[in-house]
DOTOR-327846 format. One record per residue (C-alpha): x, y, z; residue number from 1. Coordinates in steps of 0.5 Angstrom, whole numbers, plus 2048, in hexadecimal, padded with zeros to 3 digits. Each point is the difference from the previous one (the first is absolute). Layout:
BEGIN
{pavex {X; Y; Z}; NUM}
...
END
This chain:
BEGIN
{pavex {8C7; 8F0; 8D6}; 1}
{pavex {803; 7FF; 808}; 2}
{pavex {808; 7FE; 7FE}; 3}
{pavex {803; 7FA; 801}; 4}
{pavex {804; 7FE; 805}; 5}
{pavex {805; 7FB; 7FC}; 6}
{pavex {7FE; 7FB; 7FA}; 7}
{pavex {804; 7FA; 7FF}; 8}
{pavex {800; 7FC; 7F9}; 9}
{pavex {7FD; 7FA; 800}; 10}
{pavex {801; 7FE; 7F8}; 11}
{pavex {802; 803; 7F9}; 12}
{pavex {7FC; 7FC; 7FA}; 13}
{pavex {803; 802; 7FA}; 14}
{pavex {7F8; 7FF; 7FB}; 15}
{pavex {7FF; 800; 7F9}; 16}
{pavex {800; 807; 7FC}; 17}
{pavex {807; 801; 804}; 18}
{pavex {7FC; 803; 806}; 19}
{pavex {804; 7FE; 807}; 20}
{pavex {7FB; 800; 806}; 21}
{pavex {802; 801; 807}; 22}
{pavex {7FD; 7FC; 806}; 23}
{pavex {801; 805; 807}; 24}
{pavex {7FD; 7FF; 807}; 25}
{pavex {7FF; 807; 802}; 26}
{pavex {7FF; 802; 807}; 27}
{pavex {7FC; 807; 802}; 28}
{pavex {7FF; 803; 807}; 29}
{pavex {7FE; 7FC; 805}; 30}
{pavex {801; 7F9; 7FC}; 31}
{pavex {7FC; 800; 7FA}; 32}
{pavex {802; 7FC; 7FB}; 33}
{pavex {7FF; 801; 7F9}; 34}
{pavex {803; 7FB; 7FB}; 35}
{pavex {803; 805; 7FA}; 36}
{pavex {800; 7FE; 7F8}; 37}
{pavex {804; 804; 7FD}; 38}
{pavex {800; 7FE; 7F8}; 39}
{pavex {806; 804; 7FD}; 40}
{pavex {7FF; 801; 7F8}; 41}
{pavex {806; 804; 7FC}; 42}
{pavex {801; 806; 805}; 43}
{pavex {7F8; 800; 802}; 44}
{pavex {7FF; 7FD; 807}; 45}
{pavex {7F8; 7FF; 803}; 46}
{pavex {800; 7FE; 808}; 47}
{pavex {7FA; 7FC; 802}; 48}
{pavex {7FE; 7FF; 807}; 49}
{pavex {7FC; 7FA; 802}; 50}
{pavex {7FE; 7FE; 807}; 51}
{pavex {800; 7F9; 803}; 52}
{pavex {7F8; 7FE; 7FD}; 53}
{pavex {802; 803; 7F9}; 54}
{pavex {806; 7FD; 7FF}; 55}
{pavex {7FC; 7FA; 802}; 56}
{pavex {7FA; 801; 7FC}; 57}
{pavex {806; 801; 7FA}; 58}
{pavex {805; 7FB; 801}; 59}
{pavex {7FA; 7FB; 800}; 60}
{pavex {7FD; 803; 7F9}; 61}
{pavex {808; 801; 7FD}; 62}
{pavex {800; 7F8; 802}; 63}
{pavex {7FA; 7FE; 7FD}; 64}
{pavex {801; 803; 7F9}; 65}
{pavex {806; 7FD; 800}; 66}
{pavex {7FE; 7F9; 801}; 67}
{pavex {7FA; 801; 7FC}; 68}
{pavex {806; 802; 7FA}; 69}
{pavex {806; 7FC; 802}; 70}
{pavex {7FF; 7FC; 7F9}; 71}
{pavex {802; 806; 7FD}; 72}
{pavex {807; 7FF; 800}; 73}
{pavex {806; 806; 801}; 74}
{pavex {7FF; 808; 800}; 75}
{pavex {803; 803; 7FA}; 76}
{pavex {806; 801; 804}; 77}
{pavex {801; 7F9; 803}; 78}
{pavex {7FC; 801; 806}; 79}
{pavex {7FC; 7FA; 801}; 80}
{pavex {7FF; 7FA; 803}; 81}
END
């Protein structure tokens, strides 16, 4: 994988289970963009790349889950609607 050239933070999301996911734009060579997950679990991190139509593609299934089981209430931490 080519090196980015810079990478900017968009959001950190504390999630359930004690997990903190880093949203990043990462920027390559040229001006590729990626958008980064970087989900942190203890001293484990795990990095995802998603280009533009895949992040599109996830956002809409994240969201649709999320409507479909917004009557669920809270996350075991407290993180909820």
């Amino acid at each position: 994988m080519p090196s980015h050239q810079s990478i900017s933070d968009i959001e950190i999301v504390n999630a359930p289970w004690n997990k903190e996911l880093t949203i990043s734009e990462a920027v390559y060579e040229g001006g590729f963009k990626m958008l980064r997950v970087r989900i942190k679990e203890g001293k484990r991190y795990t990095d995802l790349e998603l280009d533009p139509a895949t992040a599109a593609h996830m956002a809409k299934l994240i969201g649709d889950w999320a409507k479909a089981n917004e009557d669920l209430g809270a996350s075991p931490e407290g993180h909820g609607a």
